[in-house]
Every structure is written in C-alpha cells, then in structure tokens.
C-alpha positions in Angstrom: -10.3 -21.8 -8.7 -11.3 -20.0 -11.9 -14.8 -17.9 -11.9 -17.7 -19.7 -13.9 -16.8 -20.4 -18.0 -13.0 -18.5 -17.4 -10.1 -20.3 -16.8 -8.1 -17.2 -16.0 -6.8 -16.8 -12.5 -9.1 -14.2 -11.0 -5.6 -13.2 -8.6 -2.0 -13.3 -10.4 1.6 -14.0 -8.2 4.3 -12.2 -9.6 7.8 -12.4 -8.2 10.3 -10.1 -8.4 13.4 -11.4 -5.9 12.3 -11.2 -2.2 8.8 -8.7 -3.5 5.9 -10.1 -4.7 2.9 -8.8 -6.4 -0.4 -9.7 -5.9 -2.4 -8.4 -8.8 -6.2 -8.4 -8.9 -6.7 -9.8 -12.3 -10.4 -8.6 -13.5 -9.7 -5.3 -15.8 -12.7 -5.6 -17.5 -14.6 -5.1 -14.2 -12.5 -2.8 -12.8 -11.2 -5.8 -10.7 -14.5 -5.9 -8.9 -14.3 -8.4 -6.2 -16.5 -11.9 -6.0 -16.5 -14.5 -3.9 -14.1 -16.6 -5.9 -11.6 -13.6 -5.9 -11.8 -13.7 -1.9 -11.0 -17.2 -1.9 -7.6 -17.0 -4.3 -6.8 -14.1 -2.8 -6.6 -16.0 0.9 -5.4 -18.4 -0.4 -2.3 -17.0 -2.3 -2.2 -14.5 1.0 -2.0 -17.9 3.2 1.2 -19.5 0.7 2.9 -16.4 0.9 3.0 -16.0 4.8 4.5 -19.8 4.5 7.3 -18.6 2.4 10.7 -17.4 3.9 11.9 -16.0 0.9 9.3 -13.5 0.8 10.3 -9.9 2.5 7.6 -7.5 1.1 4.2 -7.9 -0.9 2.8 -5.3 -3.4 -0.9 -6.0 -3.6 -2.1 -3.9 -7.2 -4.7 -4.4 -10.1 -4.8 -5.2 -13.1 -5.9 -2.5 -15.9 -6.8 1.4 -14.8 -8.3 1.0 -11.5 -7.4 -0.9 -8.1 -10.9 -2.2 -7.3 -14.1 -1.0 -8.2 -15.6 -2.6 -5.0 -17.6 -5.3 -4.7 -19.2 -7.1 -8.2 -22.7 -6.5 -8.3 -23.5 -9.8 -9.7 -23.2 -11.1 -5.9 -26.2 -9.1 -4.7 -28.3 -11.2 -7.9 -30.1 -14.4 -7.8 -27.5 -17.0 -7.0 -24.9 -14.4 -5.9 -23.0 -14.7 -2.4 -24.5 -11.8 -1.0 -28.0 -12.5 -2.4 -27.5 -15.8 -0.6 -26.9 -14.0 3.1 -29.7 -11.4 2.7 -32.2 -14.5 2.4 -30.5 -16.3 5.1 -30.2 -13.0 7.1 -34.5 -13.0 7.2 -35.1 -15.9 9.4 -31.3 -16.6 10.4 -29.4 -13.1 10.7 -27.0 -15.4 13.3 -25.9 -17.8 10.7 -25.7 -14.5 8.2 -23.6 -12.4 10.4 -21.2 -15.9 10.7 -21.3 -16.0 6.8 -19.8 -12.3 6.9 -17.5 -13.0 9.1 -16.0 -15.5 7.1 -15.8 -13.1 4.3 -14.2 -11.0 6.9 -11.3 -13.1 7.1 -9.8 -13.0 3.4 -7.9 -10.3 4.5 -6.8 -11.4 7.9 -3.4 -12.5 6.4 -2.2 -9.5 5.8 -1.8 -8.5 9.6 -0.5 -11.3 10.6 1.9 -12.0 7.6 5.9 -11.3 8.8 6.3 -9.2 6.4 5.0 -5.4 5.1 2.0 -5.2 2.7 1.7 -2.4 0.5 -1.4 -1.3 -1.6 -0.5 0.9 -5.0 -3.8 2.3 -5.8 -4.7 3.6 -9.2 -7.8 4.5 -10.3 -11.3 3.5 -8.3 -10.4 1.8 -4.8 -14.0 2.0 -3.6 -16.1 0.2 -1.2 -14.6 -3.5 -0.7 -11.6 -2.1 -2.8 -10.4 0.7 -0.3 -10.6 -1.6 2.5 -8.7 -3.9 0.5 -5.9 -1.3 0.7 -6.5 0.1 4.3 -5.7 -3.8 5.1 -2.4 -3.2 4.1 0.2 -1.7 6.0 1.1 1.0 3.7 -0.3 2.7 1.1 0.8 4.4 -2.3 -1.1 6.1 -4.5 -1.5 7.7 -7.8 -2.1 11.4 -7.6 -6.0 10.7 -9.9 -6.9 7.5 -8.0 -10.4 7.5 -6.1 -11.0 6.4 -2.8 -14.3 6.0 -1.0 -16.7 4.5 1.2 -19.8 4.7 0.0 -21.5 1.9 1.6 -23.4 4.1 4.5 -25.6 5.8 1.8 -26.3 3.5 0.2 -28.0 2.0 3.3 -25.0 -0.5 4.3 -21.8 -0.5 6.4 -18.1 -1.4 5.5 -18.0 -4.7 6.7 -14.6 -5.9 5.6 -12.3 -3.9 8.5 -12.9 -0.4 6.7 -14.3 1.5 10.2 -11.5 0.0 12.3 -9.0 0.6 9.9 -9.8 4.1 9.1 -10.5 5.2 12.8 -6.7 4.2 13.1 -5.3 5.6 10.1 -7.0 9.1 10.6 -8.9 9.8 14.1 -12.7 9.0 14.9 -13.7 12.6 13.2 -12.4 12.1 10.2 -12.9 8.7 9.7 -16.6 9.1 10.6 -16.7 12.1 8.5 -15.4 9.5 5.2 -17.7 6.9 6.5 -21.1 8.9 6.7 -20.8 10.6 4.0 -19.1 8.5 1.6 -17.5 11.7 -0.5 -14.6 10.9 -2.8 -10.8 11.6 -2.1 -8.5 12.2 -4.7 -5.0 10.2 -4.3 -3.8 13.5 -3.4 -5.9 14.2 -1.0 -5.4 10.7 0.9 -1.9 11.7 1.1 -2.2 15.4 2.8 -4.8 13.8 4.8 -1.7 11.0 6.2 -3.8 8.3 4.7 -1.3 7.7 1.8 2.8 7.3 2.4 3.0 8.5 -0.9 1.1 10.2 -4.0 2.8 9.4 -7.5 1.7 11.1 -11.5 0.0 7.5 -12.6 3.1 6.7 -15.1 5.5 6.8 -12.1 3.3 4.8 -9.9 4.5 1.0 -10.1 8.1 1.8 -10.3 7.9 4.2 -7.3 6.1 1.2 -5.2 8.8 -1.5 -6.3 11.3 0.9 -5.7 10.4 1.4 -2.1 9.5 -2.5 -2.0 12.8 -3.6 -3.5 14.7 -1.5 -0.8 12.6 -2.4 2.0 13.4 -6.4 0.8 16.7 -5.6 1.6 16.0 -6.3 5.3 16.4 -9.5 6.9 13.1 -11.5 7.4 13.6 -11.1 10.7 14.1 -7.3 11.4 11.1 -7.1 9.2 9.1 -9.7 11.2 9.4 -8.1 14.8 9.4 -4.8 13.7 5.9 -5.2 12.3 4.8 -7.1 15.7 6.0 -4.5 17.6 4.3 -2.2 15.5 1.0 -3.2 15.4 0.7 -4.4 19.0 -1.4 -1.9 20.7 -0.3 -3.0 24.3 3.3 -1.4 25.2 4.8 -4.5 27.2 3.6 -6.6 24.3 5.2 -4.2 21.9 8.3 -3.9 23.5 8.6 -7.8 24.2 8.6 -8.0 20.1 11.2 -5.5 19.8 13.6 -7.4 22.5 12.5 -10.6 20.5 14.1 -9.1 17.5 16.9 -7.1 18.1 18.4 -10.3 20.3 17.4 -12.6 17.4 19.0 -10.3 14.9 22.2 -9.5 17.2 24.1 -12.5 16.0 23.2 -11.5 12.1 24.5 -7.9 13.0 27.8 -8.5 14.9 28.3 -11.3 12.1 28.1 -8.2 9.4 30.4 -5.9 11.4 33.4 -8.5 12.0 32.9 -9.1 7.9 35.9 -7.4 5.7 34.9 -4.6 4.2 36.3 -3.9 0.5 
C-alpha cells in the first residue's frame, strides 16, 4: 500500500543471498513512521518469516537517519493517532485495543527463526528506537541519536520500548532513559551494552552486512533454536529448544564431518 498521492513503497526488500534488508524508505522525513509504514512493514516482516531462504534480516533507513519517530501528521485531523485520542474520550477500551494493534507491527521480529539486526544512523527516536530495541541486535554508527522522549512530553513508549530496555540495560537505567528522555550518542549505547557494535558512519552498512553475511552462513535451523532458546525466559523451556536443535541439526553435522575434505 502506497501513502496518499505517492506510489513509492513506504518499506523497500532488498536481498542479498540468505540477508535481507528492510529499509524504511521516507528520507525526506527522516523515515518518520505512519500508519501505512506499520502496515508494509508487518506485512513484508510476516513474508519474510514464511521464507526458508532467509537466515538474517538487516532492518535500516533510507537517507541520514534511522527514524525520526513517529510522523506528526498522525496526531492531526484525520491522522491515526488523532483518531484514538477522540475514541480514547468516551471509549479508552476500544482505544487501548487500537494501540494494541499498532503494538503488533513489530511482533514478527521475535518470533521470526531468524536474527534481526537494527543499523542505526542518525535519529532513532521515540517509535524509531523501539523499532531497533525490537530487534535482536543492534549496530550503530558512532554520531547516531537515540532516545525516548515520549515521558516528557506527557506520553509513554507504547511500542515495547519499557520492556525492551528494562531487558537490555536493568530497571535503573532503563528508567533513568525513560524519565528523562536525554539523548545517547551511538557511542554511548555501545559502552552502555545497548549496542553490539559502534561503527564511523561510512563503515556502518558494510560492517552490518559483514556480520549478517557471516551469521547467514548458519543453517536455518541452528539459527532457529538458538534464538528460541535464547529468548525463552523459562530454563526447561530454554533448554527443550536447545535439545530440539542440536538433535535436528545432528544429522546435518555428522553428514559434514563424513564429507571429504580437499
């Protein structure tokens, strides 16, 4: 679906063997997001969970930043948002269910068989760094600018930003980034753990592919498992995926080790 009077995809696939790239695809607005952006982006996130030839998505934007956050033309008239506050008045039931919908254009990520990674440049603020903390790794140019400026501005990060950052960093300093809403530096993110890596901005999209090329290299099914077991909190859950997988991939590994080797 295009955005009103464009015909331009407001999310681009790339493909590059088994890594793909998802690339927010509004540089003009600092690929602000808007409703019709959520709904390719689930949408492209949903076909690529379907696809066995995928082993790794890169999820990037367009232009000098990663996302600016959420377009402000969806808190005017005729706007999504504007639409739940008035709902919100006399219905805040039916405008919390509206949010939750929202909620769920990232949902794919987590549950994808694959890794996700975010390479941030630029502004990844408000709706645009909990874009990234969706992912399941992040990589970021040295300049870029994260934040979560949502609580002084008189709102919350409704998108997964609390749970995610809790996890990433600890209740204090997640709550410390959430009430106050102060900048990080790419840098920063990474001596803070919230970053893998911090790259000069030139040496950002090859040093992502790079990693996502190698980590391709995998069988679908190491990377599958290994995920699960990861991200299941409950140890006999965990471990259960991690039996799942190394039986599954047992017959691919003794079938490489009897292989001649030249």
């Amino acid at each position: 679906m295009a955005e009103a009077g464009r015909h331009e995809p407001t999310v681009l696939l790339e493909t590059d063997g088994g890594v793909r790239r998802l690339v927010l695809n509004r540089p003009a607005r600092h690929n602000a997001q808007t409703a019709v952006l959520w709904q390719e982006f689930a949408a492209l996130g949903e076909q690529l969970t379907r696809n066995p030839d995928v082993r790794c998505v890169i999820v990037t934007g367009a232009g000098p930043s990663f996302s600016s956050g959420l377009d402000r033309t969806e808190l005017e008239p005729g706007g999504l948002l504007a639409h739940i506050a008035g709902i919100g008045h006399h219905d805040p039931g039916a405008a919390e269910a509206m949010i939750a919908d929202i909620q769920r254009t990232f949902a794919w990520i987590r549950r994808a068989p694959f890794p996700v990674i975010a390479a941030v440049r630029g502004a990844a603020l408000g709706a645009g760094f909990e874009l990234a903390l969706a992912c399941d790794l992040l990589i970021v140019a040295d300049d870029a600018r994260i934040a979560l400026p949502e609580v002084p501005m008189g709102v919350v990060p409704d998108l997964g930003g609390c749970h995610a950052l809790r996890a990433a960093l600890g209740y204090q300093h997640a709550m410390d980034l959430i009430l106050t809403g102060r900048t990080l530096s790419g840098r920063e993110a990474a001596d803070l753990g919230l970053a893998l890596q911090h790259h000069p901005d030139p040496q950002l999209d090859h040093a992502v592919m790079t990693y996502a090329q190698a980590v391709a290299r995998s069988s679908a099914t190491a990377l599958r498992y290994a995920k699960r077991a990861l991200l299941d909190t409950d140890d006999s859950a965990s471990l259960a995926h991690a039996a799942t997988g190394m039986v599954r991939g047992l017959g691919h590994l003794l079938t490489a080790s009897r292989s001649p080797r030249l």
